[in-house]
C-alpha positions as CSV (number, residue, x, y, z in Angstrom):
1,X,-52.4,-94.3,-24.0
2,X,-50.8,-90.9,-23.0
3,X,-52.0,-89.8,-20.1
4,X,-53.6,-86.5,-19.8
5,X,-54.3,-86.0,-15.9
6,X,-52.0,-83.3,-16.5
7,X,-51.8,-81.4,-20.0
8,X,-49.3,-79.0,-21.3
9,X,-50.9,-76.8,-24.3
10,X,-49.1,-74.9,-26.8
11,X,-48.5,-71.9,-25.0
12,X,-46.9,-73.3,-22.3
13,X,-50.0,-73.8,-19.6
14,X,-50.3,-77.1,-17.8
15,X,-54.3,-77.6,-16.1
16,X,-54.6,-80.1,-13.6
17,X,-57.8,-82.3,-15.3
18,X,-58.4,-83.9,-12.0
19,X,-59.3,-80.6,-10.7
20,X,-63.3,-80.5,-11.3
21,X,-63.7,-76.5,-11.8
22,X,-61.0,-76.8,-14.2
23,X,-63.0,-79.5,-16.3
24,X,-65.8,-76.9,-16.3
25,X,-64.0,-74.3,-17.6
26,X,-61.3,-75.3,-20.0
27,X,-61.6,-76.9,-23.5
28,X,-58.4,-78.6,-24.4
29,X,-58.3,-79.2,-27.8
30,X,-54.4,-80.8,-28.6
31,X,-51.5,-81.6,-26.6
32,X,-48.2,-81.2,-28.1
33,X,-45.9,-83.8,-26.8
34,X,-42.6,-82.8,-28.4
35,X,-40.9,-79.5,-30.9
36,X,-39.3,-80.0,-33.9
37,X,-37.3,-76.9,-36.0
38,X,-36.8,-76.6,-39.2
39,X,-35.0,-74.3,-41.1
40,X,-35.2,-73.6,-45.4
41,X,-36.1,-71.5,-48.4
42,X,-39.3,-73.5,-47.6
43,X,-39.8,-75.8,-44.6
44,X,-42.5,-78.9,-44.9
45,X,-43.8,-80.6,-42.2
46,X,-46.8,-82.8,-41.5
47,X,-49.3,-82.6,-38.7
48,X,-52.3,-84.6,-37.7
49,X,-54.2,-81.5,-36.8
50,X,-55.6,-78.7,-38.8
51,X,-55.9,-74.8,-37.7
52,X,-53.3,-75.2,-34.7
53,X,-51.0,-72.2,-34.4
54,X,-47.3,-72.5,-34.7
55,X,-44.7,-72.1,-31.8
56,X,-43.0,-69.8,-34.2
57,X,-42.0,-68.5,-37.0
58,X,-38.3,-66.8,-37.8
59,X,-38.1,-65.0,-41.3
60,X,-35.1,-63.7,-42.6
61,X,-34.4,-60.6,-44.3
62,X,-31.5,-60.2,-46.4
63,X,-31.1,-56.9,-48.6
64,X,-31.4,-56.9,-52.1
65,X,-28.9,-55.6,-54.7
66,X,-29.4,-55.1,-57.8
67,X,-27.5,-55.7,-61.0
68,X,-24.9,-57.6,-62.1
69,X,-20.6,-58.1,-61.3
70,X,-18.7,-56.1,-59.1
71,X,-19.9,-52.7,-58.0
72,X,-18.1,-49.5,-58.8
73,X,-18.4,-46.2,-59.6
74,X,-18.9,-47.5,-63.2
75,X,-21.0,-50.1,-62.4
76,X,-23.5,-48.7,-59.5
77,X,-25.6,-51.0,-57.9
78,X,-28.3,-49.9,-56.0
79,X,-29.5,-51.7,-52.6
80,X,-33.2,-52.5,-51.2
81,X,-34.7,-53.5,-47.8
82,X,-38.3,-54.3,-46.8
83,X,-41.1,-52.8,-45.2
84,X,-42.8,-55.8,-45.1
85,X,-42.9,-60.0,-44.7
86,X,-45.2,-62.3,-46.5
87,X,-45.4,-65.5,-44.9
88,X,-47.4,-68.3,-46.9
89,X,-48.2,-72.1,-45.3
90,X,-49.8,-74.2,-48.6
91,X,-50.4,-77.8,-49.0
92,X,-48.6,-77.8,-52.2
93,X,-45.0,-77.7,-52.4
94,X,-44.2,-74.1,-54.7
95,X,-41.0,-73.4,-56.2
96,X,-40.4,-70.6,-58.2
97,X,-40.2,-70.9,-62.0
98,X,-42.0,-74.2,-61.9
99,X,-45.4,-74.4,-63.6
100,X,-48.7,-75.6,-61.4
101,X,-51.1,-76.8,-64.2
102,X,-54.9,-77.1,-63.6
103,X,-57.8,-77.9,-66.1
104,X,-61.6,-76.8,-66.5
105,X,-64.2,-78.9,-64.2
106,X,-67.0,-80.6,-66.0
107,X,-69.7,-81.9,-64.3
108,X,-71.3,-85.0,-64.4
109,X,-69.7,-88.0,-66.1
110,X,-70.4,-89.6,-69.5
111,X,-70.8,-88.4,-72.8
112,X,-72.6,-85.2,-73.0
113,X,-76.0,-84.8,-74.8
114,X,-79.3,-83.5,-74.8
115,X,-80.5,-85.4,-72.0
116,X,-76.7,-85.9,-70.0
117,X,-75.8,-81.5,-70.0
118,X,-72.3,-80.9,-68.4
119,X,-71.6,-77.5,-67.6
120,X,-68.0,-76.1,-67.2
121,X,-66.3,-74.3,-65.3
122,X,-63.5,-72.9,-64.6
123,X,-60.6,-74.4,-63.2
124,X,-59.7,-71.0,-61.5
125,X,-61.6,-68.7,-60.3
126,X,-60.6,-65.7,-58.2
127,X,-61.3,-62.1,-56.8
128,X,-58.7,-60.0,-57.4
129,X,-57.5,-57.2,-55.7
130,X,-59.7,-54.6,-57.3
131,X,-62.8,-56.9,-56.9
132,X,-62.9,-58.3,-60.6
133,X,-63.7,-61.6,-60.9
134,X,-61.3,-63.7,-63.2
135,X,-61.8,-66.7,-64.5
136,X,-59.3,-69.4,-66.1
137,X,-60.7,-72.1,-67.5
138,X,-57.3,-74.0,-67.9
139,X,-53.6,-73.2,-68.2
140,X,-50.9,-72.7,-65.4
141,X,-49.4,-70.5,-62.6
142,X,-46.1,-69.9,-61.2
143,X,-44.8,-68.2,-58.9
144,X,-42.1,-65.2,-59.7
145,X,-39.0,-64.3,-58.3
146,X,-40.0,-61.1,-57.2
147,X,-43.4,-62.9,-55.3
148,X,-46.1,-62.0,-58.0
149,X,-47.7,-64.7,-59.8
150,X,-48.3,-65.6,-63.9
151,X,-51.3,-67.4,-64.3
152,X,-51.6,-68.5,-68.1
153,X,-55.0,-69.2,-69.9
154,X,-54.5,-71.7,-72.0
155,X,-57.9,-73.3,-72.6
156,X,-60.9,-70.5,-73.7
157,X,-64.3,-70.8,-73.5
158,X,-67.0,-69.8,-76.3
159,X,-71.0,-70.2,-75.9
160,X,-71.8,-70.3,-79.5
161,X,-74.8,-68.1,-80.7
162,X,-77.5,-69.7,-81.9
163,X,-77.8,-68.3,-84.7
164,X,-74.3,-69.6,-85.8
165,X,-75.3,-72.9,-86.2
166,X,-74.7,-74.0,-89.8
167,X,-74.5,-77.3,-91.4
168,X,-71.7,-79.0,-93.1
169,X,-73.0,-80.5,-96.1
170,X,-74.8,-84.1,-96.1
171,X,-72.9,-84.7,-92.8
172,X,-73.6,-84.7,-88.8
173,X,-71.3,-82.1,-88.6
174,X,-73.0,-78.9,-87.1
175,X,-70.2,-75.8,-87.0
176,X,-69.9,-72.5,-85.1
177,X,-66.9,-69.7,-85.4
178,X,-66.0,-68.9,-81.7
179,X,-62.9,-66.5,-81.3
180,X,-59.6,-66.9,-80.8
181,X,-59.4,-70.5,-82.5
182,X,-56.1,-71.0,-83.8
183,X,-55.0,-74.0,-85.0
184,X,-56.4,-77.9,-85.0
185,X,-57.4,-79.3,-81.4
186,X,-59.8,-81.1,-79.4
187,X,-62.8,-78.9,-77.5
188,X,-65.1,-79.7,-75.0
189,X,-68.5,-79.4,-74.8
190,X,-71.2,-79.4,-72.4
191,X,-74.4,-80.1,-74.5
192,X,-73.1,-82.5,-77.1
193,X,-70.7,-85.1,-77.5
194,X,-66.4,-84.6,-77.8
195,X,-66.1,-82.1,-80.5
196,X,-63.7,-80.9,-82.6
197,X,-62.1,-77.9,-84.4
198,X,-60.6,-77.6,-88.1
199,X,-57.9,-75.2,-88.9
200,X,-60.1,-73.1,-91.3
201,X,-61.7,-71.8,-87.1
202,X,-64.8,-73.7,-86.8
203,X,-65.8,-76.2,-84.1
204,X,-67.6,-79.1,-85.7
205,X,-70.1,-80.9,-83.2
206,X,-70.9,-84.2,-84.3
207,X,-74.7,-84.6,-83.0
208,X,-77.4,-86.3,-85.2
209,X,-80.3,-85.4,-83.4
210,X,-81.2,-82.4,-84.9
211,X,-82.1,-82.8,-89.5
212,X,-81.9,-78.9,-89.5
213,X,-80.5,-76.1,-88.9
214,X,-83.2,-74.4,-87.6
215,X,-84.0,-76.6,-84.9
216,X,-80.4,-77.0,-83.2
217,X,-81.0,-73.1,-83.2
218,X,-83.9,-73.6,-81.8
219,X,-82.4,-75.9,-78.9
220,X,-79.7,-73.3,-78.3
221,X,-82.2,-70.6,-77.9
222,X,-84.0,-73.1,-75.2
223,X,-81.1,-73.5,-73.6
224,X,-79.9,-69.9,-73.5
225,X,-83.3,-68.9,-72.0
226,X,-83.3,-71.4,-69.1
227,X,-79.5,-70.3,-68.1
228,X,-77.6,-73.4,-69.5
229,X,-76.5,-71.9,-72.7
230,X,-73.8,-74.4,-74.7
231,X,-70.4,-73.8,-73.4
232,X,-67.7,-74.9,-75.5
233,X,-63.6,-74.9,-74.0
234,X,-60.8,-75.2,-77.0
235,X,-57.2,-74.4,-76.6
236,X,-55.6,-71.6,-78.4
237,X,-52.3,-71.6,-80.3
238,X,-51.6,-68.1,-78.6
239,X,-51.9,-68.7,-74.7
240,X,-52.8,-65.2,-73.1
241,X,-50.9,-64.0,-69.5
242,X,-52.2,-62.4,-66.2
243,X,-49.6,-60.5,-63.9
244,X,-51.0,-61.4,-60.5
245,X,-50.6,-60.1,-56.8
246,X,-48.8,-62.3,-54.2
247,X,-52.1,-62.5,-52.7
248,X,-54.0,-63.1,-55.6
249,X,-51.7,-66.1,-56.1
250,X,-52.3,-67.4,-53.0
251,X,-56.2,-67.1,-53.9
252,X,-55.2,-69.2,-57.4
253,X,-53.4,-71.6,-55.4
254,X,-56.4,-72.0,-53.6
255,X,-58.7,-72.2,-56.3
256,X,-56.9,-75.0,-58.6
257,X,-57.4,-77.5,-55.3
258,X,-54.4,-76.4,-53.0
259,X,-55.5,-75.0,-49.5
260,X,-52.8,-72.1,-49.0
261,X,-53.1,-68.9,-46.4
262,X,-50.7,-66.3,-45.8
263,X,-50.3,-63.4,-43.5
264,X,-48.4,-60.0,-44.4
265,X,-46.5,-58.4,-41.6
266,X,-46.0,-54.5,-42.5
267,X,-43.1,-53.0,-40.6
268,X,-44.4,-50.1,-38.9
269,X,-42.1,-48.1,-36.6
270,X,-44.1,-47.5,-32.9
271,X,-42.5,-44.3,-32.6
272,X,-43.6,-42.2,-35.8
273,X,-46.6,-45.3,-37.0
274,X,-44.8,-44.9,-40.4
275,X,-43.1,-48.1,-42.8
276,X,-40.0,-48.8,-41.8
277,X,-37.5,-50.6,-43.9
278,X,-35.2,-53.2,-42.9
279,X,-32.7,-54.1,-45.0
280,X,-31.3,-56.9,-42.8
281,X,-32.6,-59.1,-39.2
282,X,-35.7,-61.5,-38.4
283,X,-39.2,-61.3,-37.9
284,X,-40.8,-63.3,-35.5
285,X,-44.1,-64.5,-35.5
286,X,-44.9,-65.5,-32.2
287,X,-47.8,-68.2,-30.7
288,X,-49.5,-65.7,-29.6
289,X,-49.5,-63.4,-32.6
290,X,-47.0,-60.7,-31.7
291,X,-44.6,-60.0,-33.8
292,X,-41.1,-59.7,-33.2
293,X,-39.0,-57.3,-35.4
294,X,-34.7,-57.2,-34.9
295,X,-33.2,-54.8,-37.7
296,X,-29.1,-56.0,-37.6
297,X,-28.3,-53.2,-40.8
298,X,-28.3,-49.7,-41.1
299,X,-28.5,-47.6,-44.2
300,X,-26.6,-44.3,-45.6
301,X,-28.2,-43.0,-48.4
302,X,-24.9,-41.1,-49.3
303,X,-21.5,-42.3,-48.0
304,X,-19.2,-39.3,-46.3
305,X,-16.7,-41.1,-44.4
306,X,-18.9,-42.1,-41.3
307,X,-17.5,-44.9,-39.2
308,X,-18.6,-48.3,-39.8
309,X,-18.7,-50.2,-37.0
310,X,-18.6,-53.3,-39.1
311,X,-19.1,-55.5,-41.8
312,X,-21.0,-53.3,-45.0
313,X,-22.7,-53.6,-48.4
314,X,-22.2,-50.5,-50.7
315,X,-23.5,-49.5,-54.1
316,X,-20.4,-48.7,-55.5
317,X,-17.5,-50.7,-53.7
318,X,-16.7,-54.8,-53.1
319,X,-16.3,-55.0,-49.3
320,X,-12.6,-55.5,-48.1
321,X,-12.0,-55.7,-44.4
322,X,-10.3,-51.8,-43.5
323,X,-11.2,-50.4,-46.6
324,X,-14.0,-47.8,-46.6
325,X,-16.4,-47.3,-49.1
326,X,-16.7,-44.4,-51.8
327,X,-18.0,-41.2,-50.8
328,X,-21.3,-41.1,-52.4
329,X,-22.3,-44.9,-52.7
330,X,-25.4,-46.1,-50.7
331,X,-24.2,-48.2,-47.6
332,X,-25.7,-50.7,-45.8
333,X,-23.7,-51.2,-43.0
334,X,-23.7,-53.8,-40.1
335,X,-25.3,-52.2,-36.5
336,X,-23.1,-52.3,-33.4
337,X,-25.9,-53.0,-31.5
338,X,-29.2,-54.3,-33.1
339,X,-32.5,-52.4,-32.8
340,X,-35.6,-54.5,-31.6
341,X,-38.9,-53.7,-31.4
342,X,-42.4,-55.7,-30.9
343,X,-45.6,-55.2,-33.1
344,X,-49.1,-55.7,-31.9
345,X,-51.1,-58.7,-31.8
346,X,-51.2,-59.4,-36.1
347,X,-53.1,-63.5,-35.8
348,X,-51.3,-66.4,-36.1
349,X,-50.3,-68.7,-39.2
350,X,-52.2,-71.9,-39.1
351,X,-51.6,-75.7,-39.9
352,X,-53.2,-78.0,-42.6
353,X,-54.2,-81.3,-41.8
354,X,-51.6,-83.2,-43.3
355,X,-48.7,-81.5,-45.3
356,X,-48.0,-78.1,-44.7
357,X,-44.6,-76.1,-46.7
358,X,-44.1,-72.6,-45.3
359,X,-41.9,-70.2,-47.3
360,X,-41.3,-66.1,-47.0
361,X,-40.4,-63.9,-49.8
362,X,-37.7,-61.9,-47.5
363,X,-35.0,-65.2,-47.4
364,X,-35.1,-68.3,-45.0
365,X,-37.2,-69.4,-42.7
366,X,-37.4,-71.1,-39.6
367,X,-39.9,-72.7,-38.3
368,X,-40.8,-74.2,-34.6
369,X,-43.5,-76.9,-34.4
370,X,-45.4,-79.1,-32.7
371,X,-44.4,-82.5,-33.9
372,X,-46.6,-84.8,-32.9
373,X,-50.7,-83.8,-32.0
374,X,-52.6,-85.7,-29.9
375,X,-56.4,-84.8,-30.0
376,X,-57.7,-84.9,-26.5
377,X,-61.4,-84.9,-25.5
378,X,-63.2,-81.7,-24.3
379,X,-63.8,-82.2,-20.5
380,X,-67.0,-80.1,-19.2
381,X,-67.9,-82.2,-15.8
């Protein structure tokens, strides 16, 4: 058994626990016996403690340039920094380009019917960043290149008027024409039993309780008045797409069953209180929420034979050690001193109970732990 006379917390503090007043006053919630660092396009780690704050957090920034092949003055390729990090911690392991799927959520369990009613929902929901709701009953994200999100809608839902209700001949077979049926597949339904569609766009329920038309219309109506109208989920041959926010993805992510959080880190200069861009450095996210911020690049809009006091990136040129760049290409150009500067207080990244996979969209990231968490009783005599 570790023992915790003396305890070191994650900021550094040791108490004394033999001390009485000190039993009074401080709640110790985890001792952190040893650090690991890791560093990765995404770092995963495991805990046995959830909501801790991490030692740190390094993110690197590298510029972007776009296009393709050498640049030259024929082939101009402009250069990007940042003006902000996003930072992410989600149980799920995301890469970008590969497909999450998720499905709808029916409640209950057995076949559906008049006395067993399954409602469904969906298997995303989400505010978005304009305060619409959207909902996805099935289908899959993935996460960009450029940090937005696609979600996909594969699976629709319908709730059948109840007027639509028609018979199909001498059969069981009651039919309804939702929209956007495209194709031959199997639907869902919460009111009645499996169903399915036909190519000619009509979902045949097989339910042999009702000898009319008139009173499965009737039941529909019933149902529709008490708020449990008949929901029905098909696929469609023609999945439809959603562009979402970085944030909005994180909410989806969260949604489909995958506790993720993130925290955005805008780089605001402390002299003017404007965006600043970096186009090359670290960000530090700190225990104790500050925020570190070391810019290593500078930029020239317009080359005109300025001395470079090192290493450089231009628009226009493929760097060769003494050569200078052409006059009129954007250069980003190595410091010969770094500029640093400290943000206030912004909150602290998290743990999961279990895995955790931490990624930035700026480059690599490393990342400072606590490696093992030992849950130690709150003193208070």
């Amino acid at each position: 058994m570790a023992d915790i006379s003396k305890i070191k917390t994650l900021d550094g503090t040791t108490y004394d626990l033999k001390d009485t007043e000190a039993r009074k006053n401080i709640s110790i919630l985890n001792q952190v016996t040893t650090y690991e660092q890791k560093t990765g396009s995404i770092v995963s780690f495991e805990t046995n403690a959830a909501n801790m704050p991490i030692k740190s957090i390094i993110a690197n920034i590298e510029p972007i340039q776009e296009g393709e092949g050498d640049p030259s003055p024929d082939n101009v390729r402009p250069i990007s920094g940042w003006t902000e990090v996003k930072i992410s911690n989600s149980q799920y392991l995301v890469n970008v380009g590969t497909a999450i799927d998720f499905t709808f959520i029916q409640d209950g369990s057995g076949d559906p019917s008049k006395t067993n009613i399954r409602p469904i929902h969906p298997g995303c929901s989400i505010l978005r960043d304009d305060d619409t709701r959207l909902d996805i009953f099935a289908g899959s994200l993935v996460l960009n290149e450029d940090f937005t999100w696609t979600i996909t809608q594969i699976w629709y839902i319908n709730y059948p008027s109840f007027s639509n209700w028609t018979k199909s001949g001498t059969s069981n077979y009651w039919r309804a024409y939702p929209s956007k049926v495209r194709g031959s597949s199997t639907a869902y339904c919460s009111h009645f039993e499996t169903s399915t569609f036909s190519t000619s766009n009509r979902i045949q329920v097989n339910y042999t309780n009702f000898t009319s038309a008139s009173a499965l219309q009737a039941y529909s109506l019933e149902q529709n008045e008490a708020g449990m109208p008949i929901q029905i989920v098909y696929k469609a041959e023609n999945p439809e797409q959603f562009t979402l926010s970085f944030a909005e993805g994180i909410r989806a992510l969260t949604s489909i069953g995958y506790n993720s959080t993130y925290t955005s880190i805008d780089f605001i200069d402390p002299l003017t209180g404007n965006l600043k861009t970096i186009y090359s450095g670290t960000v530090t996210l700190n225990f104790d929420g500050s925020t570190d911020i070391i810019s290593t690049m500078g930029n020239i809009a317009s080359y005109a034979g300025e001395t470079l006091p090192g290493t450089w990136i231009s628009s226009m040129d493929v760097y060769e050690e003494g050569a200078t760049p052409t006059t009129g290409a954007q250069v980003v150009y190595e410091l010969a001193e770094p500029v640093s500067y400290q943000l206030a207080n912004i909150g602290q990244l998290k743990t999961f109970l279990g895995m955790n996979n931490i990624w930035c969209d700026t480059g690599d990231v490393t990342i400072t732990y606590g490696a093992y968490l030992e849950t130690c009783k709150t003193h208070t005599d």
